[in-house]
VOPAGU-2260 file (C-alpha; in pm, 1 decimal, decimal comma):
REM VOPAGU-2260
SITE   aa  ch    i         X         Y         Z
SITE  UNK   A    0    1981,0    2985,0   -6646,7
SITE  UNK   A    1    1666,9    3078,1   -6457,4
SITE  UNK   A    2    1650,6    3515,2   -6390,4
SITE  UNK   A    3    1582,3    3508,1   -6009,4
SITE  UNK   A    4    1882,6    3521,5   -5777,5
SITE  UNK   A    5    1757,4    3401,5   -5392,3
SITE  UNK   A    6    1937,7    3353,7   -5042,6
SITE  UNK   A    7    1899,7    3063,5   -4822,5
SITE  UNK   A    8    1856,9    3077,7   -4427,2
SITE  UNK   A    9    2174,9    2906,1   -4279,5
SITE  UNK   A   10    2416,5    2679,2   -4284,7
SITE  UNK   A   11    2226,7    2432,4   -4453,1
SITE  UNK   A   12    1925,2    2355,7   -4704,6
SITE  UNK   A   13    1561,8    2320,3   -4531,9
SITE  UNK   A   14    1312,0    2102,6   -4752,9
SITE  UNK   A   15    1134,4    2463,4   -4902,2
SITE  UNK   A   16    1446,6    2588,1   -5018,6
SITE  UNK   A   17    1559,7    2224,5   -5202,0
SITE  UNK   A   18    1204,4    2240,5   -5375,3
SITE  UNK   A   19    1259,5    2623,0   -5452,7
SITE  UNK   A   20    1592,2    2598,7   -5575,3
SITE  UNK   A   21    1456,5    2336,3   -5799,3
SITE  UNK   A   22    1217,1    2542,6   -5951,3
SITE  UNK   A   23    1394,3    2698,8   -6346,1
SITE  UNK   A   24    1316,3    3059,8   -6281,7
SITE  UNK   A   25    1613,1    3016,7   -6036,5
SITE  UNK   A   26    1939,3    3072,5   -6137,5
SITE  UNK   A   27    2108,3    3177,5   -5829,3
SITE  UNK   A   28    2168,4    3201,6   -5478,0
SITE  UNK   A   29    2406,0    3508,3   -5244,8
SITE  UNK   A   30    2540,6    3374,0   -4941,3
SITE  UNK   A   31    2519,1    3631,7   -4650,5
SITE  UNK   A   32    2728,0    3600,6   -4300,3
SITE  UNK   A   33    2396,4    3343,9   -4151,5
SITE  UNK   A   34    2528,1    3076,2   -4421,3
SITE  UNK   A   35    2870,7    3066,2   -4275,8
SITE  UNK   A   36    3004,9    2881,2   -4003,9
SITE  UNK   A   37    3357,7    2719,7   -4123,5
SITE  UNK   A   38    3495,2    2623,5   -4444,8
SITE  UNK   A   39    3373,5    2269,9   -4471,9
SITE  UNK   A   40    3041,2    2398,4   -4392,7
SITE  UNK   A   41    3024,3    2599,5   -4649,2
SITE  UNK   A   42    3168,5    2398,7   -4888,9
SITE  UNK   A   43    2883,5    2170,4   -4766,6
SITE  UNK   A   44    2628,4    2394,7   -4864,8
SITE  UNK   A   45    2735,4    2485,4   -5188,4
SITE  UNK   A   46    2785,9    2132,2   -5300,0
SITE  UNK   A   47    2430,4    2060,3   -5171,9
SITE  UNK   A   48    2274,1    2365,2   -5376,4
SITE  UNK   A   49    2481,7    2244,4   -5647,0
SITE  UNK   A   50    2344,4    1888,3   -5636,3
SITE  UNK   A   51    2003,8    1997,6   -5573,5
SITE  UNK   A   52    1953,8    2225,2   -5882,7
SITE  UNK   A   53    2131,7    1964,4   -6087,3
SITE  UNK   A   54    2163,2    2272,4   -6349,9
SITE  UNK   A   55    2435,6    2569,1   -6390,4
SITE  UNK   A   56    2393,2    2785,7   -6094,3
SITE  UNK   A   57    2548,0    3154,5   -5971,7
SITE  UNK   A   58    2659,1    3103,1   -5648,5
SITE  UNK   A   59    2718,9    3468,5   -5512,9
SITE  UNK   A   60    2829,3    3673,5   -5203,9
SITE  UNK   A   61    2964,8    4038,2   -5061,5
SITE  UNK   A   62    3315,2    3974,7   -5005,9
SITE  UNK   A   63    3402,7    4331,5   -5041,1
SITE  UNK   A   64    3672,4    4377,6   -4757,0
SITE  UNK   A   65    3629,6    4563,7   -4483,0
SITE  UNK   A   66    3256,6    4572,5   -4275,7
SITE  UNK   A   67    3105,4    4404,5   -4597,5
SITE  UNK   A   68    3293,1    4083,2   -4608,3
SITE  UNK   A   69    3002,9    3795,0   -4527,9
SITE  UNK   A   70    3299,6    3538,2   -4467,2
SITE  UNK   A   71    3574,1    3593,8   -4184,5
SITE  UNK   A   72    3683,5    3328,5   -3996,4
SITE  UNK   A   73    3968,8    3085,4   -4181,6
SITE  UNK   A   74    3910,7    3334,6   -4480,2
SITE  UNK   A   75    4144,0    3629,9   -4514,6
SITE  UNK   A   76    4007,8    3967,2   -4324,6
SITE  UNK   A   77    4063,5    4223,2   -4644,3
SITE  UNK   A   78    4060,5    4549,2   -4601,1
SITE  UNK   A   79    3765,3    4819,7   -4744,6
SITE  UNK   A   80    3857,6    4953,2   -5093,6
SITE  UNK   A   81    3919,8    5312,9   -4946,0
SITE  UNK   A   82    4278,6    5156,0   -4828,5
SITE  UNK   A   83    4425,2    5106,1   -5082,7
SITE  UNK   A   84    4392,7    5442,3   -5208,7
SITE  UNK   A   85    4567,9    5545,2   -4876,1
SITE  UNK   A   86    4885,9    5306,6   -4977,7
SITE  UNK   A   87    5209,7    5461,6   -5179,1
SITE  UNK   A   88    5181,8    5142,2   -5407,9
SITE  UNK   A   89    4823,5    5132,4   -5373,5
SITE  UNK   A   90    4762,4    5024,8   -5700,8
SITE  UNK   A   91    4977,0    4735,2   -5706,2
SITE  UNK   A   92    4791,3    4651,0   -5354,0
SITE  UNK   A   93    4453,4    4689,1   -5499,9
SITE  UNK   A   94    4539,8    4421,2   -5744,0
SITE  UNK   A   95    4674,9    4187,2   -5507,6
SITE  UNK   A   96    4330,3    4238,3   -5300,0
SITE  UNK   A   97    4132,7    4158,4   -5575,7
SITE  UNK   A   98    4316,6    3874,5   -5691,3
SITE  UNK   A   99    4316,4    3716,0   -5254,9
SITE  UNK   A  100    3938,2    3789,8   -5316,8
SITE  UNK   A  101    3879,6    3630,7   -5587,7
SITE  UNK   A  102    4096,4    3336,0   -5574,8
SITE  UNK   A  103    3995,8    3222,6   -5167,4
SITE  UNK   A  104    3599,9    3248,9   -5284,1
SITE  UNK   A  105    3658,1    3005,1   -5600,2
SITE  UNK   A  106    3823,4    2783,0   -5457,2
SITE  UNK   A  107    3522,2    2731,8   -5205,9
SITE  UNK   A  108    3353,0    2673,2   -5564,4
SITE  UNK   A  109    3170,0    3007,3   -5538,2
SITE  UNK   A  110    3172,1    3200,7   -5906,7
SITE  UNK   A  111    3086,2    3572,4   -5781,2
SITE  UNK   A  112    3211,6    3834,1   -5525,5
SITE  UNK   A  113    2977,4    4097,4   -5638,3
SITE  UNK   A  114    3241,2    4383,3   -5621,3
SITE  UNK   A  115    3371,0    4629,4   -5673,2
SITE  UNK   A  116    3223,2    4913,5   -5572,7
SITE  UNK   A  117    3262,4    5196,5   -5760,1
SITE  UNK   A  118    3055,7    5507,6   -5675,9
SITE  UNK   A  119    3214,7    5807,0   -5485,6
SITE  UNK   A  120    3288,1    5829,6   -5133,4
SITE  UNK   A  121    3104,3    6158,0   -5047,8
SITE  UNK   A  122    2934,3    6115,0   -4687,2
SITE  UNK   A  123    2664,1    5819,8   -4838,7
SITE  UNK   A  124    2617,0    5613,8   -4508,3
SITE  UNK   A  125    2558,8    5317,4   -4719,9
SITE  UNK   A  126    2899,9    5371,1   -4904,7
SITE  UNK   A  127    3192,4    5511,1   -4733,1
SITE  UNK   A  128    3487,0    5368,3   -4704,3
SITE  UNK   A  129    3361,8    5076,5   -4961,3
SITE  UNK   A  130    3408,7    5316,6   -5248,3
SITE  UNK   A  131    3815,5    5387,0   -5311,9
SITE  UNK   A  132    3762,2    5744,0   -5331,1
SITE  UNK   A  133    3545,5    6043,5   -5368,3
SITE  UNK   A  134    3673,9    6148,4   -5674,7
SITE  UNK   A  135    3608,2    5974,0   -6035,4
SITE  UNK   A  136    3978,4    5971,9   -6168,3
SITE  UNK   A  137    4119,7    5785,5   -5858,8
SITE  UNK   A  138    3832,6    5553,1   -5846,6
SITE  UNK   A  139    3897,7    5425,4   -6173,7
SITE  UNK   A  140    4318,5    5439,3   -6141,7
SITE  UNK   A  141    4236,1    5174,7   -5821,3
SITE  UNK   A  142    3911,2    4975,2   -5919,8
SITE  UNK   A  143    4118,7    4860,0   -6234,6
SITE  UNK   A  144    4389,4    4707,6   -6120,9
SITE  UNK   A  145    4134,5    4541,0   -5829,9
SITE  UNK   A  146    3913,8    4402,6   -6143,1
SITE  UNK   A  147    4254,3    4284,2   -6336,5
SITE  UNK   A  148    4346,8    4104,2   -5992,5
SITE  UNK   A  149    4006,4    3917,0   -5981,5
SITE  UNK   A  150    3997,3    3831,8   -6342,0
SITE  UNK   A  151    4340,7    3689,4   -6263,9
SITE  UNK   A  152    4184,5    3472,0   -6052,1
SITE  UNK   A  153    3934,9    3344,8   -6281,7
SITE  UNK   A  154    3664,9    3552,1   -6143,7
SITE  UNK   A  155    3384,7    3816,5   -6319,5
SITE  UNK   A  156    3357,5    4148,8   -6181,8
SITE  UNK   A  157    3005,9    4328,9   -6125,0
SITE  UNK   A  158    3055,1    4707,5   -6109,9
SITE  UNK   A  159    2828,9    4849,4   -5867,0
SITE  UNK   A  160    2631,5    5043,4   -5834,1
SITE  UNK   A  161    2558,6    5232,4   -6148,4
SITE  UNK   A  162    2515,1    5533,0   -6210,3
SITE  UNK   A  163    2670,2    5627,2   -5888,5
SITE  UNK   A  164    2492,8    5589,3   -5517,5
SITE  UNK   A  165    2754,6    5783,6   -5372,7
SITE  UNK   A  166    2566,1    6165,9   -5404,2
SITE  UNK   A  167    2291,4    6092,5   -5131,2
SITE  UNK   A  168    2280,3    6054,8   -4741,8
SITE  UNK   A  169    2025,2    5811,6   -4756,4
SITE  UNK   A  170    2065,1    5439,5   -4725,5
SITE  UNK   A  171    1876,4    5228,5   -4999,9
SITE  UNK   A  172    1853,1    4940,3   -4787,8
SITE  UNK   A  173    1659,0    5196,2   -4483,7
SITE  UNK   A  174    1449,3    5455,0   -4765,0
SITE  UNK   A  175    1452,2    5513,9   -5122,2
SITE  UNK   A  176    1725,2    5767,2   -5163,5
SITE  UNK   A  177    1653,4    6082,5   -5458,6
SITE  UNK   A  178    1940,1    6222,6   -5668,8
SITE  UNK   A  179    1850,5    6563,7   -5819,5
SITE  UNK   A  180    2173,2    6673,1   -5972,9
SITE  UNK   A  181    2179,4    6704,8   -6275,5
SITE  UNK   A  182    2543,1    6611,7   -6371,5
SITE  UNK   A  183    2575,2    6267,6   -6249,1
SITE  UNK   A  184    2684,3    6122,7   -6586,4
SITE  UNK   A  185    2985,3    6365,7   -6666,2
SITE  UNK   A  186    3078,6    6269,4   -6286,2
SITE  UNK   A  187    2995,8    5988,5   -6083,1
SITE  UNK   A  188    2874,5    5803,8   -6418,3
SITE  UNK   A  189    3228,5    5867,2   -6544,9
SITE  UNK   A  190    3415,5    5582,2   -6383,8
SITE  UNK   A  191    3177,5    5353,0   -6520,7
SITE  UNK   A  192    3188,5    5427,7   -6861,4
SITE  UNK   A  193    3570,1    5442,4   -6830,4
SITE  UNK   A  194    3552,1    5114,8   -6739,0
SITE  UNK   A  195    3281,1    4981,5   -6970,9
SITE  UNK   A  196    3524,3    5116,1   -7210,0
SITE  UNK   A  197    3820,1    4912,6   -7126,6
SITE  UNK   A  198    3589,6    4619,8   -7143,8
SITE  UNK   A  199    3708,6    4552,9   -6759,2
SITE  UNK   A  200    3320,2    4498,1   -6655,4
SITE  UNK   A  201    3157,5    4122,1   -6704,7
SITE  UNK   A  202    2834,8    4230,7   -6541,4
SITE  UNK   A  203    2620,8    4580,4   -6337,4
SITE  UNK   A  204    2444,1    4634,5   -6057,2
SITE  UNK   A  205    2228,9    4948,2   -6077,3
SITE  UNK   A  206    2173,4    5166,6   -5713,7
SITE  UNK   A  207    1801,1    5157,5   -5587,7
SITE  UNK   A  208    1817,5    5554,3   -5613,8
SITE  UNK   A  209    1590,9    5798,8   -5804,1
SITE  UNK   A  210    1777,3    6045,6   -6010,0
SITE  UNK   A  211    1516,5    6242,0   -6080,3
SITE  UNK   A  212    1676,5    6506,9   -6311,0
SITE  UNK   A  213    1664,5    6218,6   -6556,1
SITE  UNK   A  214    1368,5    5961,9   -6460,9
SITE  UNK   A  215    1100,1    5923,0   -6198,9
SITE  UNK   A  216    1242,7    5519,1   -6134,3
SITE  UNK   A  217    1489,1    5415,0   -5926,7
SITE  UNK   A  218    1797,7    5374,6   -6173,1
SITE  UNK   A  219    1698,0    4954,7   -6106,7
SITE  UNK   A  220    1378,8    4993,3   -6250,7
SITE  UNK   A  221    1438,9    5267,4   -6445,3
SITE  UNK   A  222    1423,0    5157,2   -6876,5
SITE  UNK   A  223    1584,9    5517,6   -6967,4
SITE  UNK   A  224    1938,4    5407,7   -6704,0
SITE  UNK   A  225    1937,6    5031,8   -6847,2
SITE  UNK   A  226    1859,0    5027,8   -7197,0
SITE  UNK   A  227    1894,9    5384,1   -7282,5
SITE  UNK   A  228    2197,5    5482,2   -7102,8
SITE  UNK   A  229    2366,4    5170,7   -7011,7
SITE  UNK   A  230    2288,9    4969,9   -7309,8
SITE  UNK   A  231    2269,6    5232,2   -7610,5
SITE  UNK   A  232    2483,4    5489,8   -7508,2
SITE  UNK   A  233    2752,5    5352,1   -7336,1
SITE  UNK   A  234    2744,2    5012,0   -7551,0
SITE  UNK   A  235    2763,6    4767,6   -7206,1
SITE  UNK   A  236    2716,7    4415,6   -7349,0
SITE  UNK   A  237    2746,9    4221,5   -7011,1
SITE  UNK   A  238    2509,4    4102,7   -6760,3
SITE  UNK   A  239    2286,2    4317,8   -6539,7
SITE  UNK   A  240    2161,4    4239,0   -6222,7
SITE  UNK   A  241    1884,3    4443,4   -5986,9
SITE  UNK   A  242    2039,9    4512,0   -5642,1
SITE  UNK   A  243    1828,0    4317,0   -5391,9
SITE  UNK   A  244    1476,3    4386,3   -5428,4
SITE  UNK   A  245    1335,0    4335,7   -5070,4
SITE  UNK   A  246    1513,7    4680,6   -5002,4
SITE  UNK   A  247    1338,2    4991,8   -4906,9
SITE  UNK   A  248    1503,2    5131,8   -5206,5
SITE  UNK   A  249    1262,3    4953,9   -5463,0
SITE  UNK   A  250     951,8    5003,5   -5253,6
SITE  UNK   A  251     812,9    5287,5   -5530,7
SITE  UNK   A  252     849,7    4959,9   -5752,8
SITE  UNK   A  253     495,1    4774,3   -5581,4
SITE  UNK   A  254     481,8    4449,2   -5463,2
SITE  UNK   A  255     741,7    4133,0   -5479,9
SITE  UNK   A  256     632,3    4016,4   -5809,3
SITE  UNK   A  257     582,2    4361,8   -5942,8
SITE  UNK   A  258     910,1    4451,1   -5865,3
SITE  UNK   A  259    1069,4    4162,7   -6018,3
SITE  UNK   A  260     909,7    4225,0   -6340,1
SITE  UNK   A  261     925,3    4605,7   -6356,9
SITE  UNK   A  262    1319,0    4505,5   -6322,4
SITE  UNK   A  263    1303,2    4242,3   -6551,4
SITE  UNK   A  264    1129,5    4462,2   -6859,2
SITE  UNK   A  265    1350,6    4765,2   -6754,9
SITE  UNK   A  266    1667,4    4550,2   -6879,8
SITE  UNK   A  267    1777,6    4395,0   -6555,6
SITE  UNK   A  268    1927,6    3984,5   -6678,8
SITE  UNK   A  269    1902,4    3875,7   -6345,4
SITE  UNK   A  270    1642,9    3997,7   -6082,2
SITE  UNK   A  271    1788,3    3912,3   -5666,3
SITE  UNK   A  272    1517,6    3933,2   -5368,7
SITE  UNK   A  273    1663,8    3851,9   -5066,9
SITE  UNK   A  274    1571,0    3809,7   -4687,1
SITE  UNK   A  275    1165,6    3786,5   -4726,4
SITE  UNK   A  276    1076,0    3400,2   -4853,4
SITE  UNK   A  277     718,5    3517,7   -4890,8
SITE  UNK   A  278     832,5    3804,5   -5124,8
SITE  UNK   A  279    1062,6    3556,6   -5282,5
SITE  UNK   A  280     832,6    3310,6   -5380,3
SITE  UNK   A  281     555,7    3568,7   -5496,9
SITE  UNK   A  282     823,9    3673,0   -5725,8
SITE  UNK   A  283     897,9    3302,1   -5861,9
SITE  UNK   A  284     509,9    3263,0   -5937,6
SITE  UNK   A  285     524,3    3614,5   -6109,9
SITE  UNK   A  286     791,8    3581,5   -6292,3
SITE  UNK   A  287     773,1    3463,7   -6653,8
SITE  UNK   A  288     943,4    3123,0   -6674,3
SITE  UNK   A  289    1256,3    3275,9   -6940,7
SITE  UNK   A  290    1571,2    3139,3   -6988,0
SITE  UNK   A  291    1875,0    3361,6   -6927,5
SITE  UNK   A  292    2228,0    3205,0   -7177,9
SITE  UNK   A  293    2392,2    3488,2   -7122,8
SITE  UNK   A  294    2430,4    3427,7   -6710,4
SITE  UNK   A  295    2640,4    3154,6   -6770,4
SITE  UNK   A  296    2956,3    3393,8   -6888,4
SITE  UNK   A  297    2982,0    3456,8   -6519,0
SITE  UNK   A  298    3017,4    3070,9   -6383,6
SITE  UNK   A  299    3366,2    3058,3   -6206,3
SITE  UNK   A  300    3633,6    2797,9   -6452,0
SITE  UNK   A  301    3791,4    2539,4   -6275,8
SITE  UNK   A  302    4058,1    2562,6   -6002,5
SITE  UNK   A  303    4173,6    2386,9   -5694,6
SITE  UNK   A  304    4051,2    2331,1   -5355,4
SITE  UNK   A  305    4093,5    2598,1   -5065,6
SITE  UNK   A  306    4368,4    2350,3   -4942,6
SITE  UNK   A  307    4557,1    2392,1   -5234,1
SITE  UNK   A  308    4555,5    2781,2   -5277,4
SITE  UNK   A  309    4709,6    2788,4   -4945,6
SITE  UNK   A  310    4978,9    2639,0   -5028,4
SITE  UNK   A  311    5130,9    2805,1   -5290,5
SITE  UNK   A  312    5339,2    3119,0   -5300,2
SITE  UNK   A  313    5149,3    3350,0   -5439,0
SITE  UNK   A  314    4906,2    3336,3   -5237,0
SITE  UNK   A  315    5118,5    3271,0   -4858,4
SITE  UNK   A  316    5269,6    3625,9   -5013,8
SITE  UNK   A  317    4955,5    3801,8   -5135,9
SITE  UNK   A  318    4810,2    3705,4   -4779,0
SITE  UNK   A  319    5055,4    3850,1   -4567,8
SITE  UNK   A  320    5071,0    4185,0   -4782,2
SITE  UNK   A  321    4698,3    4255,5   -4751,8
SITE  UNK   A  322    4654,5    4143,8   -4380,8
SITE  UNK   A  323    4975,9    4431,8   -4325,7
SITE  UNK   A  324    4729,7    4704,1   -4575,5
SITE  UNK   A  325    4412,5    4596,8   -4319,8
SITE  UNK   A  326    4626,7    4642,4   -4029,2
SITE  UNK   A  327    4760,2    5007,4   -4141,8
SITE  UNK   A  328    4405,8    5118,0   -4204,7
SITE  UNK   A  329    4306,3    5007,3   -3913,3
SITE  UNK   A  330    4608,1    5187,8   -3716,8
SITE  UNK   A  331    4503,3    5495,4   -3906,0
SITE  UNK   A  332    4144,1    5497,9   -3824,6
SITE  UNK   A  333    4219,1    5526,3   -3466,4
């Protein structure tokens, strides 16, 4: 599978993005909210991108819960991650959320929610009340059971967004955010390695944030964070991806193709530039033309159709339990 991950415009394929999606360098596609419309539509659209790469291809999205959840209508409205660690049974909750997650977006033949998230709450505008909590030993006590529920689905989890993007004000997507302190890894760095640990983690998604106690590079760009840290000393074996690259987090990195390379050599499997096709295409000319096995660990297996899931039990149960979580934190947030 092709390194580059792309979006597409809307609710269906125009003639640049057939011939683009074509090209090898591509190996997937996120979905944001303009690609939705209804169910059939969408499974429309990923059974045209399907057809048109005629090749393994991640199909992605942000189905977090909460304000990032890219899908609403006829899907499940889940609640952000910081509910469940408001619940008495909130771990048992957090694994029913993950496995409603997981199992609604596969059976719209999608392999990826890239979740969880799992820096610390802290005031980070671009966080909040997507990370569970602002401290390292509850993150990890309700991320887990989340990542067991969506690997009960069939699905791989990406932890995001390492080594923590919690411990700044600014928003990556708005400025490039600097870290200075210099204990991020026996803190925010924690619940990652906890979880690398307990093998939990199929794939990473490193924050477009300069920690600059440790490296001048945003921690996406950044060889000392990937293959130093990540790779050597906490032994992570599974897939890493570059947050998206058209954000004004990677703008220290130069220019579309630059970017996508300086990712690429700093250890990054899969390299995702999103909402600029001019940027995305320099990148696909820049890019070497490499070959990626190891992306294909994260395809989704087989299941059912959306009309099935709904049917059963589990998840006519599951549903009804997580809408009542949603409703509570709502209710509490005044």
């Amino acid at each position: 599978m092709g390194p580059l991950m792309l979006d597409v415009s809307g609710y269906e394929l125009d003639a640049e993005e057939r011939e683009i999606i074509q090209h090898p360098t591509v190996g997937g596609i996120i979905f944001f909210a303009r690609n939705y419309h209804d169910r059939a539509q969408l499974r429309a659209l990923v059974k045209d991108i399907r057809k048109t790469a005629n090749r393994p291809m991640l199909i992605a999205v942000d189905q977090e819960g909460g304000r990032v959840q890219r899908f609403r209508d006829e899907f499940t409205l889940l609640p952000p991650a910081k509910a469940f660690a408001a619940q008495k049974e909130g771990q048992t909750l957090a694994l029913q959320g993950g496995w409603l997650m997981a199992a609604e977006l596969l059976a719209m033949d999608i392999d990826l929610s890239l979740a969880p998230v799992l820096d610390l709450g802290f005031d980070c505008k671009a966080i909040g009340d997507r990370a569970f909590s602002d401290d390292p030993q509850q993150v990890f006590t309700y991320a887990s059971p989340f990542i067991r529920g969506m690997k009960e689905a069939g699905m791989a989890t990406t932890g995001k967004h390492f080594p923590g993007h919690g411990g700044v004000l600014a928003d990556s997507h708005l400025e490039t955010p600097i870290d200075s302190r210099d204990n991020i890894k026996h803190h925010d760095m924690t619940v990652f390695k906890q979880l690398i640990d307990h093998k939990l983690l199929d794939a990473m998604m490193p924050a477009h944030v300069v920690f600059d106690a440790y490296d001048d590079q945003p921690a996406s760009g950044s060889e000392y964070w990937l293959k130093k840290v990540l790779r050597q000393d906490l032994s992570f074996k599974g897939v890493i991806f570059s947050d998206d690259l058209n954000m004004k987090g990677a703008d220290v990195m130069g220019s579309y193709s630059e970017r996508a390379i300086a990712a690429q050599q700093a250890g990054c499997d899969m390299v995702m530039l999103c909402n600029n096709r001019q940027g995305a295409i320099e990148a696909l000319d820049g890019l070497p033309q490499t070959q990626v096995p190891q992306l294909e660990t994260l395809l989704k297996r087989p299941c059912g159709e959306y009309s099935d899931l709904i049917r059963t039990e589990r998840w006519k149960s599951t549903q009804a339990t997580i809408q009542r979580v949603r409703e509570d934190w709502l209710s509490s947030q005044g």
